[in-house]
N, C-alpha and C positions, 0 to 999 in steps of 0.2 A: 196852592201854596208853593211857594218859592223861596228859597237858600239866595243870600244876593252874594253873589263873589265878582261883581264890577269893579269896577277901579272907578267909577262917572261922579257916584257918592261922596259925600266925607267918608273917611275911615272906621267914624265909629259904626258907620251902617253893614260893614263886610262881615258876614257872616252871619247875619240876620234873616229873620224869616218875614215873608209880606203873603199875607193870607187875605185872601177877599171875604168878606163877608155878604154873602149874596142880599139877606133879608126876609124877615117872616114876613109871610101872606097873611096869617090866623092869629097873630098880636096886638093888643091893643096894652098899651102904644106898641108900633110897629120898633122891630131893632134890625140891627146890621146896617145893609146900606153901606157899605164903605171898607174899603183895606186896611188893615192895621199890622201894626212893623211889633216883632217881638224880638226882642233885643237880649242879645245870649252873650254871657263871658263864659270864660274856659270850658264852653262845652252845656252851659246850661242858661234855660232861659230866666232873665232877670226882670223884666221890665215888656210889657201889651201895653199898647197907645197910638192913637188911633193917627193914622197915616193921610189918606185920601177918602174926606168927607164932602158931604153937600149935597148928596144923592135925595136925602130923607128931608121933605121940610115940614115943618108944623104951621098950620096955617093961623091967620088970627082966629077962628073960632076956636083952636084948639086941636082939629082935626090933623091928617096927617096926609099927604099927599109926598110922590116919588117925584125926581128928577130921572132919575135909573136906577137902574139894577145892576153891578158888580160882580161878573159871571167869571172871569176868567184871567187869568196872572202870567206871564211870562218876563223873562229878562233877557236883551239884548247883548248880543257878545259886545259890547260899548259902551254897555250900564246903563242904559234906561230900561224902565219896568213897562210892560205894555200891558192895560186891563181892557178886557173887553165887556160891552155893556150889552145885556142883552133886549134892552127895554126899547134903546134906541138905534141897534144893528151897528154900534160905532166901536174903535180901539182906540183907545186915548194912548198918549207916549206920557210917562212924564222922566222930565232929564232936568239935571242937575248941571247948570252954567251952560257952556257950549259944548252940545255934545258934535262927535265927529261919526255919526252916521246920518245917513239917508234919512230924508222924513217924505212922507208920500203927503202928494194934499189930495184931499177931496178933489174928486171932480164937479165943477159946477153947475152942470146941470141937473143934478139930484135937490 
């Protein structure tokens, strides 16, 4: 979990919290799967809704199959949020218009 005090956001996101939801093993139907932003005024939380989904899909049988798994949350002194997955070894960035730091690419031979 992580306090966003970026500038990279809209406004209304500052001071907000982004919590990963890693995801049950032993659920049927499986939950989590995804980051969700809880949204605090003067100091108290108002409003849970879910942020960064599409980890979790449900297949046509009904069943339930991962894309990833949602391990780990950081914020960039430049206001992107960094999740790390640990299904598929990767950190995704996500930024808000153009952000003004460094982005690493993949190397391509992986």
């Amino acid at each position: 979990m992580t306090f966003y005090t970026g500038t990279q956001f809209p406004e209304e996101y500052r001071n907000d919290a982004f919590l990963v939801m890693r995801g049950s093993w032993n659920r049927k139907p499986p939950s989590g799967y995804e980051v969700v932003r809880i949204a605090f005024q003067d100091g108290k939380p108002v409003a849970f809704e879910p942020f960064l989904t599409g980890f979790l899909i449900e297949q046509e049988d009904g069943a339930h199959g991962m894309f990833g798994r949602p391990v780990g949350l950081a914020a960039m002194p430049a206001g992107s949020l960094l999740v790390g997955d640990d299904t598929n070894g990767v950190i995704y960035r996500i930024a808000y218009g153009q952000p003004d730091e460094p982005v690493a690419e993949r190397d391509s031979d992986e």
